[in-house]
KOLBA-131373 format. One line per 4 residues: number of its first residue (from 1); their letters; for each residue x, y, z negated of C-alpha. Coordinates in nm, 3 decimals. Last residue first. Example, Ala and Ser with C-alpha at 12.3 -4.5 7.8 and 13.67 -1.06 7.14 Angstrom:
KOLBA-131373
2> sa> 1.367/-0.106/-0.714; 1.230/-0.450/-0.780
***
This chain:
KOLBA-131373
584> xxxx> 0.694/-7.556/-3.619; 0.669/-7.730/-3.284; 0.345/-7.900/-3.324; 0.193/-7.516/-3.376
580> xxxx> 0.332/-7.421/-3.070; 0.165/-7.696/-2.876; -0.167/-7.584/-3.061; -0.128/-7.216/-2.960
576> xxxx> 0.015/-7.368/-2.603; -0.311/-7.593/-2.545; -0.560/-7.302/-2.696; -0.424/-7.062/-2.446
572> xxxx> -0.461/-7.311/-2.165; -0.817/-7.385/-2.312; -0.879/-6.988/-2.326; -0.751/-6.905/-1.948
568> xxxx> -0.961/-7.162/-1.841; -1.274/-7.038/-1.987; -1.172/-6.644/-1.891; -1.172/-6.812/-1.547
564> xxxx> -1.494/-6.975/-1.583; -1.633/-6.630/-1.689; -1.474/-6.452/-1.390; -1.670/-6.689/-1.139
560> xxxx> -1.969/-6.663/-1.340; -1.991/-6.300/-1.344; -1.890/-6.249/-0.987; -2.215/-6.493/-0.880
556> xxxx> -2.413/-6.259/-1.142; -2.281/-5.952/-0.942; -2.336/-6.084/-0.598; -2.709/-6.180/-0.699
552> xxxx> -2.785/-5.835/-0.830; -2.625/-5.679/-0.549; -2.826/-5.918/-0.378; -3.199/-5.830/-0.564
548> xxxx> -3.118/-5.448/-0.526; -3.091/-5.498/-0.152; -3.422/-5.703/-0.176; -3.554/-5.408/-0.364
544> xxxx> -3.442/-5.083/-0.102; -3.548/-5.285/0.147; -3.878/-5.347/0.024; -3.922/-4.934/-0.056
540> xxxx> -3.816/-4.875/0.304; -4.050/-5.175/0.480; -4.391/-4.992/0.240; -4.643/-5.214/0.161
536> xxxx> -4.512/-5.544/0.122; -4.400/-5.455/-0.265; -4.638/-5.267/-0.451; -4.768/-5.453/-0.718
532> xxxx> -4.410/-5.486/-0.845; -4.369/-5.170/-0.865; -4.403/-5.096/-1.280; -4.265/-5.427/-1.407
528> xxxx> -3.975/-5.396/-1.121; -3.901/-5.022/-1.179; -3.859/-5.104/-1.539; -3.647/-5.381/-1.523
524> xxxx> -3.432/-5.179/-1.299; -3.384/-4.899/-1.504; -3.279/-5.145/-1.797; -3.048/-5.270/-1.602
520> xxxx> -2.944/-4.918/-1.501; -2.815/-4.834/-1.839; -2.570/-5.135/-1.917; -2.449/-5.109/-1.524
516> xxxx> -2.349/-4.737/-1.524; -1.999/-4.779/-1.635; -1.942/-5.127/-1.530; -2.046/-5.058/-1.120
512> xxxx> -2.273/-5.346/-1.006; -2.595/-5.141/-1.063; -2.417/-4.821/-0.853; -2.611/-4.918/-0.538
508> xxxx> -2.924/-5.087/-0.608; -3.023/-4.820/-0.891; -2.893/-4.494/-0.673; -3.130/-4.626/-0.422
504> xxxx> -3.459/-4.693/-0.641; -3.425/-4.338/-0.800; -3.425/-4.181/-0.422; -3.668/-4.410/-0.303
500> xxxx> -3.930/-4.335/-0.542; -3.988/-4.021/-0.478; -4.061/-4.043/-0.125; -4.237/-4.396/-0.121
496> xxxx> -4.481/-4.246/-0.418; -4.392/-4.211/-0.774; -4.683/-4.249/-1.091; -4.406/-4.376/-1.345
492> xxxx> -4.034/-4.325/-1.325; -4.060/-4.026/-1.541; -4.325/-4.154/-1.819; -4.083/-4.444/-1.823
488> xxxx> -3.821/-4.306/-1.872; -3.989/-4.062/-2.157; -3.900/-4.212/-2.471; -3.668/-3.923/-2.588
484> xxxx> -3.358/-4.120/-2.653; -3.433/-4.286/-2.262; -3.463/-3.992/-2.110; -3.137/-3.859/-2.257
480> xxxx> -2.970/-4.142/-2.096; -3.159/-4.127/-1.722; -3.041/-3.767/-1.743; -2.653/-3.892/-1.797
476> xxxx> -2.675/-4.097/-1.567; -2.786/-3.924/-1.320; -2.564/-3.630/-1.421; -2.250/-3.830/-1.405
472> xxxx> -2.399/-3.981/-1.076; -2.324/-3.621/-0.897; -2.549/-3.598/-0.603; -2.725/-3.266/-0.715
468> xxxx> -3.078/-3.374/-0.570; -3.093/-3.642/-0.789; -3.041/-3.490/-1.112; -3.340/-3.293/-0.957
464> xxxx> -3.532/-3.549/-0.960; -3.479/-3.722/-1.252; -3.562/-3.325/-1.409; -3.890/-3.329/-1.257
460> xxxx> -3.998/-3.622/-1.359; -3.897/-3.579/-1.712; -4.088/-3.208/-1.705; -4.027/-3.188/-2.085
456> xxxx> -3.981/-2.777/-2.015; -3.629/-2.809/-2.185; -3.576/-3.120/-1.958; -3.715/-2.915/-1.670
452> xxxx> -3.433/-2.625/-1.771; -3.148/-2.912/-1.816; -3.226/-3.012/-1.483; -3.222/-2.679/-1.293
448> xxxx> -2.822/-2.658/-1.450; -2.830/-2.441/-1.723; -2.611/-2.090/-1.728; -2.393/-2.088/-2.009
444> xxxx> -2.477/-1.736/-2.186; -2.140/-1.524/-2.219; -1.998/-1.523/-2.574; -2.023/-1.191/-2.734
440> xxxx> -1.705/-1.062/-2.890; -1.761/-0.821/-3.145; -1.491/-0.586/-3.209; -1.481/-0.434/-3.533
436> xxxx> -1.369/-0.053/-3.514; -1.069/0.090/-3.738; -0.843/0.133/-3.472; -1.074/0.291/-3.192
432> xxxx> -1.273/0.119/-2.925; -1.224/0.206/-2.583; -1.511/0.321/-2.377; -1.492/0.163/-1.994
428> xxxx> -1.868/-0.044/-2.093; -2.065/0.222/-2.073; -2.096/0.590/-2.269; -2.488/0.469/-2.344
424> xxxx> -2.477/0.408/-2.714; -2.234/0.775/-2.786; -2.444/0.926/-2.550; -2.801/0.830/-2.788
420> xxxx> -2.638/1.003/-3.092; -2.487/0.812/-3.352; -2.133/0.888/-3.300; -2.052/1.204/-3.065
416> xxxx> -1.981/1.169/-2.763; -1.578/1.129/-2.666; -1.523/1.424/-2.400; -1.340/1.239/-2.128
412> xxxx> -1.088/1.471/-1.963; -0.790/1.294/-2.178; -0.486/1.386/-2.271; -0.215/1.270/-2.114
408> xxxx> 0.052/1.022/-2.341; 0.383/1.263/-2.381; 0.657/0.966/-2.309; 0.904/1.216/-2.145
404> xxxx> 0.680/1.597/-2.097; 0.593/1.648/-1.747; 0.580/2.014/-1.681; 0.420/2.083/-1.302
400> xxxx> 0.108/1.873/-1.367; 0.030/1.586/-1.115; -0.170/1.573/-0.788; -0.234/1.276/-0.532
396> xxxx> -0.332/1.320/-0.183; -0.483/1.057/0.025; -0.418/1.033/0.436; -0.643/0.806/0.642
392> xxxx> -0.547/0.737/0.984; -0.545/0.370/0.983; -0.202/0.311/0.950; -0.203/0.519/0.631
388> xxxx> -0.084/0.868/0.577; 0.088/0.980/0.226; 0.057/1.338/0.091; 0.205/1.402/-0.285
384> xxxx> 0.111/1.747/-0.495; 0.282/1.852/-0.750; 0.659/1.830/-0.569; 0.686/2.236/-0.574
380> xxxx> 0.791/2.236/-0.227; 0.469/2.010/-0.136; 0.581/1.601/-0.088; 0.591/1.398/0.231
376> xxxx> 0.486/1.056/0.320; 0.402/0.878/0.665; 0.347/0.548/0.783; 0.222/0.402/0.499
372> xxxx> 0.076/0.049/0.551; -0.261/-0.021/0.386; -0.331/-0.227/0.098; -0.141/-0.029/-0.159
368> xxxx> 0.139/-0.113/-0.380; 0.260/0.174/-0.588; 0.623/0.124/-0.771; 0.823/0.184/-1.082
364> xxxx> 1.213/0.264/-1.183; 1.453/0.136/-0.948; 1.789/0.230/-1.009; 1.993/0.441/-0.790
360> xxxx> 2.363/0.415/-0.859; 2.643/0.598/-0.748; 2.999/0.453/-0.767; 3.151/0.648/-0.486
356> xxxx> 3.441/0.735/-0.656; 3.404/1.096/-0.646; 2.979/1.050/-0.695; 3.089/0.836/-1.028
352> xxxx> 3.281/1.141/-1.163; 3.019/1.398/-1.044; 2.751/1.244/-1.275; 2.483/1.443/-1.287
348> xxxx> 2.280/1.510/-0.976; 2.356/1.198/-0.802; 2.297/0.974/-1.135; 2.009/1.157/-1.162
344> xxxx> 1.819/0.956/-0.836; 1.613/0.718/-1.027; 1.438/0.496/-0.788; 1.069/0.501/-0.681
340> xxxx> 0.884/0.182/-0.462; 0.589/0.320/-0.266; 0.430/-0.031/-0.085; 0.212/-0.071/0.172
336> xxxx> 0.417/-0.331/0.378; 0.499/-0.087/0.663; 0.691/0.125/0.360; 0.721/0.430/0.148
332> xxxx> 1.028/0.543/-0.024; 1.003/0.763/-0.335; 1.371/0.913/-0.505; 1.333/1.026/-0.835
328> xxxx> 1.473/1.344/-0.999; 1.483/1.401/-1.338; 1.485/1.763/-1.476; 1.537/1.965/-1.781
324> xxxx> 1.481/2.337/-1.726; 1.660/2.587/-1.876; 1.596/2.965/-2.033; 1.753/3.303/-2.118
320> xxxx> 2.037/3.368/-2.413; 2.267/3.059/-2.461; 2.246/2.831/-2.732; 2.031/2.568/-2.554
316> xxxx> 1.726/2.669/-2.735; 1.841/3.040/-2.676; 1.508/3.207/-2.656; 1.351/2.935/-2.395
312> xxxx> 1.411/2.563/-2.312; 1.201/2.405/-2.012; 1.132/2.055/-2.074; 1.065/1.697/-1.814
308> xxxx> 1.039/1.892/-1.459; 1.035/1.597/-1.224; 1.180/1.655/-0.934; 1.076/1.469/-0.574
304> xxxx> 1.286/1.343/-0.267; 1.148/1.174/-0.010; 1.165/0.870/0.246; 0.926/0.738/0.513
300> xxxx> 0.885/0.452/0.716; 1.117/0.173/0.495; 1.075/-0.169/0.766; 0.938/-0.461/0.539
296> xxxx> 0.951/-0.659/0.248; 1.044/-0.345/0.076; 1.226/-0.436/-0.285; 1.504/-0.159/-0.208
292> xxxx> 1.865/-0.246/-0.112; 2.140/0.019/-0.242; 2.414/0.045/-0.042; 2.656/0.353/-0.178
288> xxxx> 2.892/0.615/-0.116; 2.949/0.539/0.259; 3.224/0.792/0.401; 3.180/1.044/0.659
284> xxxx> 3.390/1.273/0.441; 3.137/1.583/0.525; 2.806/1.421/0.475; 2.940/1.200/0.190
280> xxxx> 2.696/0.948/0.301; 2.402/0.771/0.040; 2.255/0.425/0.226; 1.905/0.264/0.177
276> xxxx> 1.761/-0.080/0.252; 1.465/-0.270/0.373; 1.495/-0.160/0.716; 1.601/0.210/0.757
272> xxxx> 1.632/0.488/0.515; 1.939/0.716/0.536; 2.021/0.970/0.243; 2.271/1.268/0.294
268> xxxx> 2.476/1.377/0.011; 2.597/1.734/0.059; 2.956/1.874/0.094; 3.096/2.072/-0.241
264> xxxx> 3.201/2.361/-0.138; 3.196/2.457/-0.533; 2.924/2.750/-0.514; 2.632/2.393/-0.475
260> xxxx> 2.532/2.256/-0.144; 2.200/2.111/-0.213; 2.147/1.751/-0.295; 1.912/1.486/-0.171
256> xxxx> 1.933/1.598/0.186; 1.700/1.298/0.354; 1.666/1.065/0.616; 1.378/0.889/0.827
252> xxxx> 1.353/0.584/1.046; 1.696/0.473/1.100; 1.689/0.149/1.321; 1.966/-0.086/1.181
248> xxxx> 2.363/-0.116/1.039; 2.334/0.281/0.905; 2.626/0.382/1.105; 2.765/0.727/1.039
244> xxxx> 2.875/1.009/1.288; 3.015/1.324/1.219; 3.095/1.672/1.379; 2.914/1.625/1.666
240> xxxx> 2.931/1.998/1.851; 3.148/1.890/2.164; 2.770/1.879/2.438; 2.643/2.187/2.287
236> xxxx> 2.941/2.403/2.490; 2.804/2.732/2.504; 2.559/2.841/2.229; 2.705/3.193/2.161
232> xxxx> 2.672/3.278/2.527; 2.671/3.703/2.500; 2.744/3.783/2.180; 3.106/3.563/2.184
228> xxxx> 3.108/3.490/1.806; 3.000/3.151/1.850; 2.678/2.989/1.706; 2.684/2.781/1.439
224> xxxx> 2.572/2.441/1.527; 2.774/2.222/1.360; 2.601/1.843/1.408; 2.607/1.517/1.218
220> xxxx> 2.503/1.199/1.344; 2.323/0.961/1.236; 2.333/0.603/1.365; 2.140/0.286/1.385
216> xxxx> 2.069/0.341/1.766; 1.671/0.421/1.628; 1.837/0.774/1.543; 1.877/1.013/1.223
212> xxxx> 1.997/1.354/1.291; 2.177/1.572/1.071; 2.160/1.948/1.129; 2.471/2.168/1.018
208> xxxx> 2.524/2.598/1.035; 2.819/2.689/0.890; 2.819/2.991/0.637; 3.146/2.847/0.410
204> xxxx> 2.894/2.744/0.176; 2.728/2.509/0.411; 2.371/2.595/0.547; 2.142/2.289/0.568
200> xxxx> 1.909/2.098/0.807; 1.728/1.819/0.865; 1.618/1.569/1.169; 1.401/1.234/1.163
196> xxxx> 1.340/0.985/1.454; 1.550/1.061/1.747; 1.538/0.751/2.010; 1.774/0.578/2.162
192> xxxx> 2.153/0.688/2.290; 2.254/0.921/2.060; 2.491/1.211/2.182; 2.300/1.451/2.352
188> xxxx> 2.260/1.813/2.163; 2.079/2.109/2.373; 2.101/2.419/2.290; 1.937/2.750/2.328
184> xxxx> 1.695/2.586/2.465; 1.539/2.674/2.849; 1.195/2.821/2.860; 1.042/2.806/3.214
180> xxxx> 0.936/3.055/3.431; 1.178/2.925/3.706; 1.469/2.932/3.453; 1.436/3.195/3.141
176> xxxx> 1.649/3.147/2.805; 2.014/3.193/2.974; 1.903/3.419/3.272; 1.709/3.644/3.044
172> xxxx> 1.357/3.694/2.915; 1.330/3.682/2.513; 1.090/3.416/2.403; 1.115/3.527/2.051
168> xxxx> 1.047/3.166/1.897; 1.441/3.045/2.013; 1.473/2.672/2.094; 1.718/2.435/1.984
164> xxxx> 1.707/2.094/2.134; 1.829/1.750/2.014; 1.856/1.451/2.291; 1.761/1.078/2.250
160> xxxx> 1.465/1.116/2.491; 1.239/0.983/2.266; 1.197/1.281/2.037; 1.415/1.562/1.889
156> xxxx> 1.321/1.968/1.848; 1.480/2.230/1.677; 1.346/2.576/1.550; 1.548/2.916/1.553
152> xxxx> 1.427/3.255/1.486; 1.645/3.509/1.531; 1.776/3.868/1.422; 1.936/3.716/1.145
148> xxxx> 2.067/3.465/1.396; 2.327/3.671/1.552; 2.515/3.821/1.273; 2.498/3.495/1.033
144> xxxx> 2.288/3.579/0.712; 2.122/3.312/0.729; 1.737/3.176/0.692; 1.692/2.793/0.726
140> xxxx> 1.625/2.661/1.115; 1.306/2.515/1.135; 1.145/2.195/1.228; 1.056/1.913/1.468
136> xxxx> 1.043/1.523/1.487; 0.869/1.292/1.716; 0.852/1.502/2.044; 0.707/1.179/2.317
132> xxxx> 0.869/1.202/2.645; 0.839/1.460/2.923; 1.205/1.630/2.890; 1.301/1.952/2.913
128> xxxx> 1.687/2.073/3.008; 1.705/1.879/3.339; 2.009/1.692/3.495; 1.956/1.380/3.356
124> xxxx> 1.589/1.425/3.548; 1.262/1.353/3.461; 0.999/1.165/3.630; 0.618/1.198/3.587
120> xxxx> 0.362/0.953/3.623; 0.119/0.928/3.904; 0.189/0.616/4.070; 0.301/0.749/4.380
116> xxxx> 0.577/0.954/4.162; 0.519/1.308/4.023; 0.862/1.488/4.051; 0.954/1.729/3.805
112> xxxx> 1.051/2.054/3.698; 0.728/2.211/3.864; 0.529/2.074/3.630; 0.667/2.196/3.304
108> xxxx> 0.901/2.042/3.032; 0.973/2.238/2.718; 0.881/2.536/2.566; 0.541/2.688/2.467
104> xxxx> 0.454/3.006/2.228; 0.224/3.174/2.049; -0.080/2.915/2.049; -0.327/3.104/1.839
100> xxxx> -0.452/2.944/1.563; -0.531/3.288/1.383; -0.376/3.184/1.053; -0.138/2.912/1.110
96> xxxx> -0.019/3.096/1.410; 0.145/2.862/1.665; 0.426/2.746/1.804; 0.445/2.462/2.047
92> xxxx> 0.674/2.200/2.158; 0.630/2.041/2.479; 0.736/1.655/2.550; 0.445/1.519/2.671
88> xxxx> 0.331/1.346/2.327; 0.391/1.714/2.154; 0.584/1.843/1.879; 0.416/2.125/1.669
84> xxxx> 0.611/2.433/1.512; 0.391/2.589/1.292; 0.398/2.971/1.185; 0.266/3.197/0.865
80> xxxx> 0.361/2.960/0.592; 0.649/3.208/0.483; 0.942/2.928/0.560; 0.774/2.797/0.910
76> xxxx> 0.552/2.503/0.828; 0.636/2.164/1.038; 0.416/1.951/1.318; 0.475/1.596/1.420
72> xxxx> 0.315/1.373/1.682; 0.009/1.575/1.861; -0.174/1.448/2.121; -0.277/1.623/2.470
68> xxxx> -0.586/1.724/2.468; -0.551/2.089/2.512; -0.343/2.119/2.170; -0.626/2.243/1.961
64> xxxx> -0.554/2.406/1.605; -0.806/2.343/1.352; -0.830/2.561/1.033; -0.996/2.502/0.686
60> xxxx> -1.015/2.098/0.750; -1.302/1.893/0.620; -1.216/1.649/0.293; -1.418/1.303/0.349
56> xxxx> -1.416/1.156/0.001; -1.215/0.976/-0.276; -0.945/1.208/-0.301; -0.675/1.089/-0.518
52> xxxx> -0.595/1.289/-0.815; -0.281/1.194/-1.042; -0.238/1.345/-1.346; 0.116/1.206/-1.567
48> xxxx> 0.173/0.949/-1.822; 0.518/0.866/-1.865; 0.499/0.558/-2.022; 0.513/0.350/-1.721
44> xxxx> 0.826/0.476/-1.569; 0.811/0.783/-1.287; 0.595/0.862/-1.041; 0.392/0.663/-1.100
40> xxxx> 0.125/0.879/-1.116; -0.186/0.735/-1.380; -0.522/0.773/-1.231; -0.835/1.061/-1.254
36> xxxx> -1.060/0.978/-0.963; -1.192/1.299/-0.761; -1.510/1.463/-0.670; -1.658/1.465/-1.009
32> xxxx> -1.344/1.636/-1.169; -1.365/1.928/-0.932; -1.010/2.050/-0.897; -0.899/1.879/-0.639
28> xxxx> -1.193/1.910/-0.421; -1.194/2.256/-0.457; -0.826/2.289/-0.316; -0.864/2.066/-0.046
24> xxxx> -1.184/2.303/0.083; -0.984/2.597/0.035; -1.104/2.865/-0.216; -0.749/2.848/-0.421
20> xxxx> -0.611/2.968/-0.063; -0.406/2.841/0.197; -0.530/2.449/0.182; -0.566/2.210/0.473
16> xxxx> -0.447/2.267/0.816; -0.562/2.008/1.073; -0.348/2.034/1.405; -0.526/1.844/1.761
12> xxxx> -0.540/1.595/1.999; -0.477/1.314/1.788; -0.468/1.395/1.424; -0.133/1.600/1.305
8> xxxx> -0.186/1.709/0.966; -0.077/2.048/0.806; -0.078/2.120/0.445; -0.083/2.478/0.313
4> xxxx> -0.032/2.594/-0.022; 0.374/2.546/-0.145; 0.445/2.496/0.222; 0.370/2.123/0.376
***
């Protein structure tokens, strides 16, 4: 991103959002019907900042084509004006952001190498282009160095483990031109997997560094200022690792997170990879500090954001002109959906704990999403954050350039005004205010289709159905209110062998139990008196009666077994009550 553009690689091809206040992105931003108004967190809870996250299909301004072959990574130029895109096949191509004109092309070509009876192509050790993936590419800052002024430098890094320089100009000549092909300027080897992330500074001294971050677990740092001889000042790109650091596992992305400042002081470089982060001393080599995240899964993507809290004018900080107040957060964005943010001042302010390697990143908030992130990236003016899904959606969020520490955000709601016909139908997300009463209404009980006959006094109807739901709770406890009301016998009255059986069937089988037993005897009396004229027509309803007549049986058999027992039990009670009695 540049401070208006955004570029996205999709496939086979280079969307470019934004340029110009007119720009698609831009309108959708700033129509308040178009996007959801959140909370960015950003930064702790109480800081509440705008965040807009576009809730619908945004089309592109510009579309750049890359002749189908896809497109992994892309990066603005400084002035917006040119993008460096890295390409599945190895090629790296610059192009006009404006016109969309493809510019320039380096990398591997056909005639460099050999296409094998299988049709894929081979490259050589011993070539300078290779036909693997591109997955990282950018630009060389501005210098003042005597041969680069005149130049402009971007890098390139992929699968192929090796770094490459390449100069935009295209100049003809036997170092830059082999068999019509573009050679780099420079070509880095060292890592021996793949080249995920790369950056970039100028020390103070005027060196030239990039860091690379590789799936070996390493990064390495290079100096690649070129040499005073004018005529080869990239010769020997093979001795140009100045430093390399082990991050323990596969480095996916890295980050400067502070500037080289007029006291030579060597940046701090930041390493993301697993669940954990690491801080280098970039020019020490040494490990400042370990700091594990709460990822559950492999860190994808890490940035650094500021956070402009107060900007004092007219002497506020007794001193003529004006100063910002900043906090700066680190964001790193995961395979497990998650954008967990840690406090990075303690890099930016405490130079006694950075000495002795004491720094500390605290966590401060997080985003979970339902999606993995597999990309994340801020604007230079860190209002506007990009993050791209695994699915190949990508949502922007946008907050305010002056964040003011626990300022609550106003609202962009206009409350109605009380007793018109608005202020009744603002819907349920209105807040009430302090000195409002609150009624809570109790949500209805829905009836069961029992209760509702029973309200309807359609007894029948609601035996049935008390039926139907298989619980013999509800049975019962239907058959019970029937019986208060004096209509059992209205609903077990006037049944056929359909209806009937049901009723009759819960009676034989749950007579025995003690719970329902003082009930159903009475059900069963009545279902006797009022079917007994019945019985030898149907062979299901007979059943159903000589099965209730040996349950019946069973039971009164189990009755007078337990009452001769409780008989015993009392005379051999009564025996040692009176035996007792003797005794005292």
């Amino acid at each position: 991103m540049n401070s208006n553009s955004m570029a996205i690689v999709c496939g086979p091809r280079v969307c470019v959002y934004g340029g110009s206040p007119s720009s698609y992105l831009s309108q959708a931003l700033a129509r308040k019907k178009h996007v959801t108004s959140t909370a960015s967190h950003l930064d702790d809870k109480d800081d509440d900042q705008v965040s807009l996250e576009v809730n619908r299909v945004i089309q592109p301004d510009r579309t750049i084509g890359t002749g189908g072959i896809v497109a992994y990574c892309t990066a603005f130029r400084e002035d917006g004006r040119l993008l460096v895109v890295g390409m599945e096949n190895g090629r790296v191509l610059i192009c006009d952001a404006q016109s969309r004109t493809i510019l320039r092309t380096f990398g591997a070509s056909a005639n460099l190498n050999e296409r094998l009876s299988d049709g894929h192509l081979k490259s050589y050790e011993t070539n300078t282009s290779s036909t693997l993936p591109i997955r990282t590419v950018g630009w060389i800052p501005n210098t003042n160095h005597p041969i680069l002024k005149s130049k402009r430098v971007c890098w390139s890094g992929g699968d192929d483990a090796t770094l490459r320089l390449w100069d935009i100009s295209g100049l003809s000549s036997s170092a830059s031109q082999r068999d019509g092909e573009s050679q780099p300027l420079l070509t880095l080897r060292g890592h021996s997997d793949a080249i995920r992330s790369c950056d970039s500074f100028i020390h103070a001294d005027g060196r030239i560094f990039l860091l690379t971050a590789s799936l070996d677990h390493s990064i390495r740092l290079w100096d690649i200022s070129p040499a005073n001889d004018l005529i080869n000042p990239y010769s020997h790109g093979n001795d140009r690792c100045f430093a390399v650091f082990d991050h323990g596992c596969p480095v996916q992305s890295m980050q400067i997170v502070r500037p080289v400042n007029e006291d030579n002081q060597s940046p701090i470089v930041l390493s993301a990879g697993g669940t954990w982060m690491k801080l280098w001393d970039s020019m020490a080599g040494s490990c400042l500090a370990t700091v594990p995240t709460k990822h559950s899964k492999t860190i994808t993507s890490v940035c650094l954001t500021t956070i402009i809290r107060d900007e004092l004018v007219d002497g506020d900080d007794g001193k003529d002109g004006s100063r910002k107040v900043y906090n700066r957060r680190i964001v790193t964005a995961g395979l497990d959906g998650l954008l967990r943010i840690h406090s990075a001042d303690d890099i930016f302010t405490n130079e006694s704990n950075r000495v002795k390697g004491r720094i500390r990143l605290p966590y401060v908030h997080g985003i979970k999403f339902g999606k993995a992130i597999s990309a994340m990236s801020f604007s230079p003016d860190f209002t506007r954050l990009v993050i791209g899904f695994s699915d190949g959606k990508v949502t922007v969020r946008q907050r305010a350039k002056l964040v003011v520490q626990g300022a609550k955000r106003k609202s962009n709601i206009i409350s109605p005004k009380a007793g018109t016909f608005s202020f009744f139908t603002r819907g349920t997300n209105a807040q009430a205010d302090a000195d409002d009463h609150v009624v809570q209404v109790q949500k209805k009980k829905k009836l069961q289709k029992f209760d509702d006959n029973l309200k309807k006094f359609r007894y029948a109807d609601a035996l049935d159905d008390a039926l139907l739901a298989r619980d013999p709770n509800a049975v019962l406890a239907v058959i019970e209110e029937l019986g208060r009301r004096r209509g059992l016998i209205l609903a077990l009255s006037n049944r056929d062998e359909e209806t009937l059986e049901p009723i009759l069937s819960f009676t034989a089988n749950f007579i025995s139990n003690p719970r329902f037993a003082p009930t159903l005897i009475g059900v069963a009396n009545l279902l006797c008196d009022i079917y007994a004229t019945i019985l030898g027509q149907s062979e299901v309803i007979d059943e159903l009666f000589e099965k209730l007549r040996r349950n019946i049986k069973v039971e009164c058999a189990t009755q007078k077994i337990l009452t001769r027992l409780v008989g015993q039990i009392d005379s051999v009670m009564y025996a040692a009550q009176e035996q007792l009695d003797d005794y005292s």
